[in-house]
N, C-alpha and C positions, 0 to 999 in steps of 0.2 A: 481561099481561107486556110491559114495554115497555125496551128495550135500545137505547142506538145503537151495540154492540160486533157485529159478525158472530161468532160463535162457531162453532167448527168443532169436531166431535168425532169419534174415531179409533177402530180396534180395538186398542186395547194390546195383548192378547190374542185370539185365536180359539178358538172351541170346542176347537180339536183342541190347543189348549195352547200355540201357537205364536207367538212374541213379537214383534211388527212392530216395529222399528228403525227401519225406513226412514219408516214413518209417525208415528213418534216424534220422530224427529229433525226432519222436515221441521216439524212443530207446534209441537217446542222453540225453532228459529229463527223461524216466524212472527209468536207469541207474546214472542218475543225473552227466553226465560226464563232462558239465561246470565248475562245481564246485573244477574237481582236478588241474586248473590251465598247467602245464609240468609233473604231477607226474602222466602219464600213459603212456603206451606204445601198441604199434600196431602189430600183429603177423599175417603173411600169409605165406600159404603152397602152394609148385607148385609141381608140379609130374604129369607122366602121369594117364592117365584115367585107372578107376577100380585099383589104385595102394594102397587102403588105406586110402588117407588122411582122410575122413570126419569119421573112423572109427578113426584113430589116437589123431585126436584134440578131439573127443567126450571122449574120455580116458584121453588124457593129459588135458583136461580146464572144463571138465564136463559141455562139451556143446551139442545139439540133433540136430546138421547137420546130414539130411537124409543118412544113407547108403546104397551100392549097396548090394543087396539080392541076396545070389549067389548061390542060387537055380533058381531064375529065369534066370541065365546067365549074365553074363560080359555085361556091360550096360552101357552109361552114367546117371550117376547120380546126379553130379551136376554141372548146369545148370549158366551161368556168374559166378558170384562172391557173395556168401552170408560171414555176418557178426554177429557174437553174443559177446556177453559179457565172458572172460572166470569168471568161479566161482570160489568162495573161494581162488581169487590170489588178491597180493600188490603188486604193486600199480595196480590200475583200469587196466586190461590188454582188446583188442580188439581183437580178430582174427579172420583173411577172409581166407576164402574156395575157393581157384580159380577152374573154370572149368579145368578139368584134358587137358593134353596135347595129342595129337595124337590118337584123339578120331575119330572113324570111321562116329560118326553123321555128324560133320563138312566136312567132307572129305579134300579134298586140299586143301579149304578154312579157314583152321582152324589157320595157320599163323597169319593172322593179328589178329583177337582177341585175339593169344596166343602172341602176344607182346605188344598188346594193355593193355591186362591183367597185363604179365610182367612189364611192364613198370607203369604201376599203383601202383602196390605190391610193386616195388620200392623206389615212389616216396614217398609212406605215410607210410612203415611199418619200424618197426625200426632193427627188428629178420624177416629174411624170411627162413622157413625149405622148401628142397627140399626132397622131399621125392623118393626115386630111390629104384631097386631091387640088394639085392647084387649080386647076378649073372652077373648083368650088370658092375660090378667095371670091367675097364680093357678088355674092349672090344672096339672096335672102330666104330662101328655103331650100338652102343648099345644108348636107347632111352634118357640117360641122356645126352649124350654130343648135340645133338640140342636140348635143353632145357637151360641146362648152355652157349649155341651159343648165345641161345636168348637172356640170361638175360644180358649179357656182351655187346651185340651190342644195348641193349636197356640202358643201364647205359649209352651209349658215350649221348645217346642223353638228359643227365640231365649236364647243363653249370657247376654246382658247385654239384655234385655228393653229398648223405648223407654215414657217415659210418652207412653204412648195415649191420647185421651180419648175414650172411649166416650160416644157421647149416644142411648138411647134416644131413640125419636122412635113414638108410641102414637096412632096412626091410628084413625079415627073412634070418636074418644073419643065415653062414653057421657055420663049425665046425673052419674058417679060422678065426686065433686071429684078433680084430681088430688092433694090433697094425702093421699086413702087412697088410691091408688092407686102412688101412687110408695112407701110404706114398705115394700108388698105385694110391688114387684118389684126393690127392691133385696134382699129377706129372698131371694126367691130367688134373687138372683143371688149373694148369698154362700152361701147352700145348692149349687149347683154349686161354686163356688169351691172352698169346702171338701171336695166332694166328686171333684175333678179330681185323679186323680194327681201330685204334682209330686216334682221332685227333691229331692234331701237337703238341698241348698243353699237350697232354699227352702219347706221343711217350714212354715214358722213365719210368710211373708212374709205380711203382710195384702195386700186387693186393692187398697188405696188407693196399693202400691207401683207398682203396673205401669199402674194405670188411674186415671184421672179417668171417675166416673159420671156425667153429666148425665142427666135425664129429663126431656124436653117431651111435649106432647100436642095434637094437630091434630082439630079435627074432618072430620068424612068429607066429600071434594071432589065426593060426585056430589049429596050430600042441601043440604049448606049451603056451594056454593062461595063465596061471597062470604062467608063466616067464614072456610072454609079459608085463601082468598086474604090475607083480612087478619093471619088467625096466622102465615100464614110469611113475608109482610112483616116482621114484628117479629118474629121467629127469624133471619131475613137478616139483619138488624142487627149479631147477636151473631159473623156472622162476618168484619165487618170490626177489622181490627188483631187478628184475630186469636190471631197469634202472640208481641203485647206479654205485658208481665208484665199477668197477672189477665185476660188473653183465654180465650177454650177452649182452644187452643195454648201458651201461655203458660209452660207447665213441660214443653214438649216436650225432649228429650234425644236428642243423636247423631243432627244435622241433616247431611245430604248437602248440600254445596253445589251451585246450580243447573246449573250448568255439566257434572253429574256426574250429574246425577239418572237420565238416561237408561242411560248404561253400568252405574250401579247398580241402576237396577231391569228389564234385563237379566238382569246376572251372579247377583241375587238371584231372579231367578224360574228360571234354570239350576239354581239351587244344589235351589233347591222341586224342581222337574220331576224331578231325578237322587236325592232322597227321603230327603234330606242334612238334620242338623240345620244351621241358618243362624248360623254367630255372624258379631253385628252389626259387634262391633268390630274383629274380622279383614278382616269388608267393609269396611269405614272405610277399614281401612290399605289393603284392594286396591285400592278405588275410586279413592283417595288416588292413589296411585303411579301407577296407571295416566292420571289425568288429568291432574296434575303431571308424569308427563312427556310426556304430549301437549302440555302449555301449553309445556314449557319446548322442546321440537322445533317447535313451531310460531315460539317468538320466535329461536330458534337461525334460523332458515330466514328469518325476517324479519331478522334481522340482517343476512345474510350477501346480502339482497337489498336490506339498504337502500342507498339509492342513495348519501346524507352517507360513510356507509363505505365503499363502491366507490370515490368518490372522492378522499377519503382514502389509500387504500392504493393506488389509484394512482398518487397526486402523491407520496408519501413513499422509491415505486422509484425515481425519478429525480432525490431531493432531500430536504435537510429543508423540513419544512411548520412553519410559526409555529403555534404554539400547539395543535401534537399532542395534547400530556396533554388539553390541556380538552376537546377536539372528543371525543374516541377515548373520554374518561369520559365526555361527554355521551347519547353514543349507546350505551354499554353502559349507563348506568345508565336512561335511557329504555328499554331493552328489559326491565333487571330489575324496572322499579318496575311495567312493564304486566305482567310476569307475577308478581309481587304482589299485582294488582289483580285477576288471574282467578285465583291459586290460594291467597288470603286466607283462602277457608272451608274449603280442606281440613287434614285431620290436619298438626298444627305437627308432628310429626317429617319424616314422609315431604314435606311441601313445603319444609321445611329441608333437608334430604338431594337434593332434586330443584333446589332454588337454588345450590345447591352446585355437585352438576353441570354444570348449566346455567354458572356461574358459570365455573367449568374449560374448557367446549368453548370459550366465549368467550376465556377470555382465551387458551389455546392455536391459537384462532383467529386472533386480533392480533397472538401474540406477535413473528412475523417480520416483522412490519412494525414495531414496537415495536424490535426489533433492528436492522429496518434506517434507521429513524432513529436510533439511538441512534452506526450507521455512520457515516454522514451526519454527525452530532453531531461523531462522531470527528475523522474525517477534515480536517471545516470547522475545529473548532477547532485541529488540528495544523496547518495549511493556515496559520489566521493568528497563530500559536506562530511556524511559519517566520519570514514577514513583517515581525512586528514583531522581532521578534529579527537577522534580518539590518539593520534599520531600526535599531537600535540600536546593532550594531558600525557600523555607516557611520555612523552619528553622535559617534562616539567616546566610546562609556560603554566601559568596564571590562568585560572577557568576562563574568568571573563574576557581575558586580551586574547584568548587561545577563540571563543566565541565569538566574539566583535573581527576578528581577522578571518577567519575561514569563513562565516559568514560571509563578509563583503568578497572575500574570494569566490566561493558560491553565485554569489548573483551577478558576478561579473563573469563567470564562465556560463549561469546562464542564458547571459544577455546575449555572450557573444556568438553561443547558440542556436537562439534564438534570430540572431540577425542574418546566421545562413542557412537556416531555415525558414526565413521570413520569402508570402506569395506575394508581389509589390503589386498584382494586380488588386488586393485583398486589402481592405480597411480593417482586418481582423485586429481584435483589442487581447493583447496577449496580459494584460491587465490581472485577467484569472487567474491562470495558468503561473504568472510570477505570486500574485498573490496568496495561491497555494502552493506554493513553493517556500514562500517565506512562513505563512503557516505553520508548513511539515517541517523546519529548520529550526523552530523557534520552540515547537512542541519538541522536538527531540532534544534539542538544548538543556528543556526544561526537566526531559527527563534526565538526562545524565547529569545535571544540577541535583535533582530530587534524588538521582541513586548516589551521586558523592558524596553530598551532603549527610545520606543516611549512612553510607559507606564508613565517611570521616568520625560522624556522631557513634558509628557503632563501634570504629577504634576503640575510641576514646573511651567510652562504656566497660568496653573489653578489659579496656585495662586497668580502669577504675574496679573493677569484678576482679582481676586477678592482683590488684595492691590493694584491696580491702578485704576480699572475701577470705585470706589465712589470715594474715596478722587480727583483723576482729574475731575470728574464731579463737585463736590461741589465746590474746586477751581474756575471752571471757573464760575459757578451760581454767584459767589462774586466776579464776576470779577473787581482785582482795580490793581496796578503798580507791587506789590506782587507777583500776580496769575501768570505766568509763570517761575517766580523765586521758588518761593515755588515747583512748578511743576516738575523743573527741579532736585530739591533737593530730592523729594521723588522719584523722577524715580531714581537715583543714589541709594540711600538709599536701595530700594526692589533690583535692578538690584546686586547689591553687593552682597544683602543677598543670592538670588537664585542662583547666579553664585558660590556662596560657597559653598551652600546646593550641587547642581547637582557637582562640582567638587568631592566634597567629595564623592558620591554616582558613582561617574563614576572608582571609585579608583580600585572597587572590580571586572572592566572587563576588565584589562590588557590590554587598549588600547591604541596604540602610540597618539603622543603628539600632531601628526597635526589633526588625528580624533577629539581628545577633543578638542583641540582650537576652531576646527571649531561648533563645537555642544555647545562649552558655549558661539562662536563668535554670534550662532544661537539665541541663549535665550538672549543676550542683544537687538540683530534687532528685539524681538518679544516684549519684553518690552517697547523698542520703539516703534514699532510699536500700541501696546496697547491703548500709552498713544497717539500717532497721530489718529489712529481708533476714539477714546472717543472723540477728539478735531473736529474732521469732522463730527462727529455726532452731537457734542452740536453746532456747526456750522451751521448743517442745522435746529436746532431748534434757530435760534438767536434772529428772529422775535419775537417768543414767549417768548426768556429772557426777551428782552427788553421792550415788554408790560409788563411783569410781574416785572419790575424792575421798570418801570415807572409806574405802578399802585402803588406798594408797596410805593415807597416814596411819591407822590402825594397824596395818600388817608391816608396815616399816618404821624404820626408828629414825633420828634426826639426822644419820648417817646414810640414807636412804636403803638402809640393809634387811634383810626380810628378820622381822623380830623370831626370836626362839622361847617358846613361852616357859623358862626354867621357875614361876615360880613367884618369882621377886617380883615383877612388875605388876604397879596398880593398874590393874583393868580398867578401872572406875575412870579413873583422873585419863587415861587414854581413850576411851573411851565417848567421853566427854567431850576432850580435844576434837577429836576426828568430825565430831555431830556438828560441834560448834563452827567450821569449819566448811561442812557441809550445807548449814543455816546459812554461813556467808554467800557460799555461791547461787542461794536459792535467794537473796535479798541483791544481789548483783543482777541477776536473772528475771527479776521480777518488773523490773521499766527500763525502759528507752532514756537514758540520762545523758542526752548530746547537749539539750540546752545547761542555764547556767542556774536552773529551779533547785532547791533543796527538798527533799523527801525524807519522811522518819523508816521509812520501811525495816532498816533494817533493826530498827528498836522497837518496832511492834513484834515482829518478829521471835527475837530473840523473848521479849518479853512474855509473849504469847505460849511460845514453844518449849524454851529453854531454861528462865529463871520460872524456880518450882514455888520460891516464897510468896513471889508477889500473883500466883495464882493458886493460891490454898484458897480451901472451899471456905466460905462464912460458915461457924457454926449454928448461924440462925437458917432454916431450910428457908424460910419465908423470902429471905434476901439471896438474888445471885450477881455475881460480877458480869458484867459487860464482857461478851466475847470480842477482843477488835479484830478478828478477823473473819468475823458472820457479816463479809458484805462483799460488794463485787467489787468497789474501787478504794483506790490507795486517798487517802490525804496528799491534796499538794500535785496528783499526777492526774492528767489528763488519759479519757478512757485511750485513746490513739495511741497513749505512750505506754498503757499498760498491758505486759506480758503474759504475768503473770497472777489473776485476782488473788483475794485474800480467801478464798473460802479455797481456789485451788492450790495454793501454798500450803494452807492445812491439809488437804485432802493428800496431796505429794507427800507431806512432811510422817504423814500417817503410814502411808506406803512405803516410804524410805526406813520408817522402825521399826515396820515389821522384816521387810527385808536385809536387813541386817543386821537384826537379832540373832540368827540364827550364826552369823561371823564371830559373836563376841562371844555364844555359847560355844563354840571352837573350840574359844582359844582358853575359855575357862576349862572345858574338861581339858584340856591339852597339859595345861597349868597341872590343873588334879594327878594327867597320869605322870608328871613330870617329878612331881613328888613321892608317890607312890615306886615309881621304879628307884628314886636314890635310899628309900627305907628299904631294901629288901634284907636285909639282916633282922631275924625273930626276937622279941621282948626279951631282956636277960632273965626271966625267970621261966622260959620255954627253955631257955639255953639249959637252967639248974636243972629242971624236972629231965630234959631229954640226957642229962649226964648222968643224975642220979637211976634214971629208972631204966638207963640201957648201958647200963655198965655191964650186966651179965653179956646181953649181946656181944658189947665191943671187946671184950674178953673172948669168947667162943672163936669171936673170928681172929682176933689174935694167935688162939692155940691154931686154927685150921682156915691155914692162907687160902686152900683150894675154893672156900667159899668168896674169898674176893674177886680170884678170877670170873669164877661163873657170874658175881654180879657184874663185874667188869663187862662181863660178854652180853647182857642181859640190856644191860643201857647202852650201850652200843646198838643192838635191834630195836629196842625201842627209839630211839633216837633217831635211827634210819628212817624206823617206819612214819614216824613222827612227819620228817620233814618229805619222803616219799609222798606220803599221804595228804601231808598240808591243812592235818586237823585242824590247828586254829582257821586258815581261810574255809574250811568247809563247815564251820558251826557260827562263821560270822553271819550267815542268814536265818541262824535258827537250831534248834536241839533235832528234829525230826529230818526237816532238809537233811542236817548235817552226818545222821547215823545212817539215810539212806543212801547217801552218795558213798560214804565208806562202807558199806557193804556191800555194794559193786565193785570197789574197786581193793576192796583188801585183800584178797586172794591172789588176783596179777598182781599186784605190787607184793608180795610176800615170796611170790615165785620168782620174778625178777631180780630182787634182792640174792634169794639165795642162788642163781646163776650166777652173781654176780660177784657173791664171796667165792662161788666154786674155782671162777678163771684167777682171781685174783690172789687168791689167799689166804692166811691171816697176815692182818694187818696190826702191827705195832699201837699201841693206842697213841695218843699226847696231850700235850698238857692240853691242849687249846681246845680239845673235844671238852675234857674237863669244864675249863670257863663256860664254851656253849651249853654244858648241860645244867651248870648253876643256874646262867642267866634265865634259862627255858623256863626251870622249875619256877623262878621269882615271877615271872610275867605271867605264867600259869594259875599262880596263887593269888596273885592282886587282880587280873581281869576284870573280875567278877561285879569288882566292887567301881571300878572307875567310869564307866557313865551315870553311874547316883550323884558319885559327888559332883563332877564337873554341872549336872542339871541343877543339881540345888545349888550352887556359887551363883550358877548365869541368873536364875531367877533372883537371888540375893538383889544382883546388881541392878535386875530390870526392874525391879521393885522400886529402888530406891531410886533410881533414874528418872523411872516415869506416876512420878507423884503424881503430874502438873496435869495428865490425863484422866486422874480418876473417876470412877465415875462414867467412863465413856462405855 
């Protein structure tokens, strides 16, 4: 016997019935038997004890089951059921060494292990050899026939029976040919057959259904080993390929795949132990399910430890990744196709049903990150949805064809996205996802729609505010019969132009016709608006026009020169003017005159305020005249339009007389002292008395000039001190003020003076001092009198002005 395979052999079994796993499995992987998929086959021997077997299979598979030493005597040897590898055969062959049958250690007892056995050998081997003595062919209680009792009554108890091929195998054949030999023991092995109880369902089955017979025959290995040797050489033969068509194997049925062999011939030797009839094809589907989803938790777990996907899903938290779909199908479909590849032989239902699953944890595995690329997706392409679309209104395309174009660009960079990151395993509906997509493109649209539009409408505004808001204020500053007419022209005029601008501008955002109506109906009520704003504003300054309108003309003349009051000019009749003038702008200022309505305002007015005749009192007290302006509203003007009520026109108009009363009292004393300074020459009969009654004087001083000097020099000091001093501005607050302040300061100024003649000299007089000191004495002597008159003229005037008030 010569091998270069090491063969190793196990106890599958122990005497006591008990199933080694552990030494099962560890065989399964040495052998590497997973890996042949259905391309191996199972081989177990029955015979009785001391008959051979474990010397036989050690010959045929070049396996080291212990043999009985028969020097030591006829013995059991082995012990349950052991399993080795055969060597040097194809496909991967397995065979088990049952404990010998009608062994004297078990005694009576030996039954139920020997069907228990049986019935094992059955269920998982695909070839079972019995091994018998030929002596025993054709005898009737000879030890093979309850051996083949057993195997037959242990077959009923498999629901869908496997085809078995039983091979007789007829040990130290005699001189008798096999070819009488073999008719001999197939007659009776159909004699049991027929005589084996079987179920109703199989009353009728021939034995050719369950079994393949073969019959070899060996001659005895103590008398002729070198015949022996060579017959199971060429018996060895027949077990390679075994399991092709036309092998021994060959019509084997309801193969466990390798990978499974083990948990199946476990759960099936449980099922024997607990005294259970075995159906095959219920195991199938356990075996099935149980190892299908062992394979499919194992690629689950390699999955989720492969490293390609680790990083993956972790570059995809923080970004989209190029070419997601293919990576992410890559790596599931490498994980489906290995577990394909190891659960190819089991039952097509349950490894359907288990790919399935498997299929589900996966993709429920991926899908958040599958979603959150598809974020990613989103976000990126709304991002450059933005971009190019802001890049397109600055470029000056059309809102809407800039919107309709990037748009469709958008959902086409999308899409295309989207289709390499599409999982093809995955019926996922990206339905959403686009959904909200177009959503968030369609609201941001709308905003930048909603901010143009207001952007555009606030130009327009802007500008309506900067071509209304001077020119109506200037208009109403020069307020005369014009100013609301004019007003109403240039509000026409800009309203036109801006309502053309913004039409034009509203062209490029395809909006229906009641939108723009309304949005250009908006920019003319804002224009209007504008121009009523500006009119209630210079409204509430009306006060201050009308001083200012009444100053202007009063203090200037038709040459726009500032008046000098010498005298000549009627106060009255100017005075008059200015008022009347001032009533205009407060009758200008008094409504909103854009429509085409006529109003008397300005003849209540005037009526009211200004003409004194047609408001004299009745001399009867019992009767009084209708005030028209004790009301809130104008005739003819709506309240909306009006600025200024009539009761606050009086109230202003009252305000505006007293406040510039005091202008007109000005200019009357101004008037008074204007006259007063050109009389300053004395009554000619001051002149006669002061000739006649200082004639002695102006003689003295003729005889003695020295007295001119000294007066000379005398008005000189005083004239210094005079203007040193600044008497008149220090008595313009009053006699007391004015003697205290010069009392402080007469003394310095007396002494600085006379320092000041010391360094300098005397000084020549001239004529001009002369003039200054005439003029002096004249303004000295008229002072006094010049705020009486100018008070009693101004009164004169307001007197006779303000008839129209009397009474008040």
């Amino acid at each position: 016997m010569a091998t270069t395979e090491e063969c190793h052999s196990i106890q599958l079994i122990d005497g006591d019935g008990l199933f080694n796993d552990v030494g099962t499995d560890r065989l399964i992987k040495e052998i590497k038997l997973a890996e042949c998929g259905l391309s191996y086959a199972v081989v177990a021997i029955m015979g009785p004890q001391s008959s051979g077997k474990s010397t036989l299979l050690n010959h045929l598979f070049y396996t080291n089951f212990r043999e009985m030493d028969a020097f030591k005597g006829r013995s059991q040897t082995t012990k349950g059921i052991w399993m080795a590898k055969c060597a040097g055969i194809e496909p991967c062959t397995l065979v088990m060494d049952l404990e010998g049958t009608d062994g004297r250690e078990r005694g009576e007892d030996d039954t139920a292990f020997e069907k228990q056995s049986a019935l094992f050998a059955l269920a998982v081997s695909d070839i079972v050899l019995i091994n018998m003595w030929c002596h025993d062919i054709g005898r009737e209680q000879a030890a093979n026939k309850p051996l083949l009792k057993t195997v037959f009554q242990v077959m009923m108890r498999l629901f869908s029976p496997r085809k078995t091929t039983l091979m007789f195998v007829i040990r130290d054949k005699t001189r008798t040919p096999l070819e009488n030999l073999e008719p001999v023991l197939r007659e009776d092995i159909q004699k049991i057959w027929d005589s084996v109880p079987k179920p109703q369902a199989h009353k009728e089955t021939p034995l050719s259904e369950f079994f393949n017979v073969e019959v070899v025959a060996l001659s005895s290995y103590e008398e002729k080993e070198e015949q022996f040797k060579e017959q199971v050489a060429n018996l060895r033969q027949r077990f390679f390929h075994s399991i092709a068509p036309g092998g021994l194997a060959g019509d084997r049925r309801g193969v466990v795949p390798a990978s499974g062999f083990s948990f199946s011939a476990q759960q099936i030797w449980k099922v024997i132990k607990e005294n259970k009839d075995l159906d095959l094809p219920a195991h199938k589907v356990m075996v099935a399910t149980v190892r299908c989803e062992e394979i499919a938790n194992e690629k689950y777990a390699g999955f989720t430890a492969n490293e390609s996907w680790c990083l993956l899903e972790e570059a995809v938290q923080s970004g989209p990744v190029a070419g997601f779909g293919k990576k992410l199908n890559s790596i599931l479909y490498t994980s489906l196709t290995e577990y394909d590849a190891e659960a190819t032989y089991f039952d097509e239902g349950v490894r359907s049903a288990k790919r399935k699953q498997l299929e589900e944890k996966l993709l429920q595995l991926v899908q958040p990150a599958h979603h959150a690329m598809l974020g990613h997706l989103r976000s990126g392409t709304l991002e450059k949805f933005k971009e190019a679309f802001d890049k397109a209104l600055n470029g000056g395309e059309g809102f809407s064809v800039a919107a309709r174009n990037c748009t469709d660009a958008c959902m086409a960079l999308f899409d295309e996205g989207y289709a390499d990151a599409v999982v093809e395993l995955a019926n996922w509906d990206s339905s959403k996802v686009r959904d909200k997509l177009c959503r968030d493109v369609d609201a941001h649209v709308a905003s930048v729609r909603a901010a143009k539009l207001s952007e555009l409408t606030s130009s327009y505004e802007a500008k309506l505010n900067e071509a209304l808001s001077g020119p109506v204020e200037a208009l109403l500053d020069g307020a005369n019969n014009d100013t609301w007419p004019s007003i109403k022209k240039l509000l026409q005029l800009e309203t036109v132009s801006a309502v053309s601008g913004l039409s034009d501008a509203l062209s490029g955002f395809d909006m229906d016709e009641k939108t723009k109506e309304k949005m250009l109906t908006s920019l003319e009520d804002h224009a209007r608006g504008v121009v009523e704003a500006k009119a209630r504003e210079e409204a509430g300054r009306a006060l201050i026009r009308m001083k200012d309108r009444f100053s202007t003309l009063f203090s200037h003349d038709s040459d726009s020169m500032p008046r000098v009051w010498t005298g000549k000019e009627d106060i009255r009749a100017i005075t008059k003017t200015a008022r009347s003038a001032s009533l205009k702008l407060l009758s200008v200022m008094a409504a909103i005159r854009l429509d085409d309505n006529v109003d008397n305002i300005e003849n209540t007015l005037t009526s009211a305020l200004v003409d004194t005749k047609n408001n004299a009192a009745v001399t009867d007290r019992s009767i009084t005249t209708f005030d028209p302006l004790a009301s809130s509203t104008w005739e003819q003007v709506p309240p909306a339009k009006t600025l200024i009520t009539p009761v606050q026109c009086k109230s202003l108009w009252r305000q505006f007389r007293v406040e510039t009363e005091y202008t007109v009292t000005q200019a009357i004393s101004a008037q008074e002292a204007n006259r007063r300074n050109n009389n300053w020459l004395p009554p000619p009969w001051a002149i006669v008395a002061l000739i006649v009654l200082g004639f002695n004087e102006f003689m003295t001083l003729l005889r003695n000039p020295l007295y001119l000097g000294v007066i000379f020099v005398g008005f000189l000091i005083i004239k210094a001190l005079w203007v040193q001093l600044d008497i008149s501005g220090e008595f313009r607050n009053g006699a007391l003020p004015g003697l205290l302040s010069l009392s402080t300061k007469f003394l310095p100024t007396v002494m600085n003076l006379l320092r000041k003649l010391a360094e300098e000299g005397q000084m020549p007089a001239t004529n001009s001092s002369q003039t200054n000191q005439a003029v002096a004495s004249k303004s000295f002597q008229n002072g006094s009198s010049t705020s009486n008159m100018s008070s009693s003229a101004s009164s004169g005037i307001t007197a006779s002005e303000n008839s129209t008030t009397k009474g008040e």
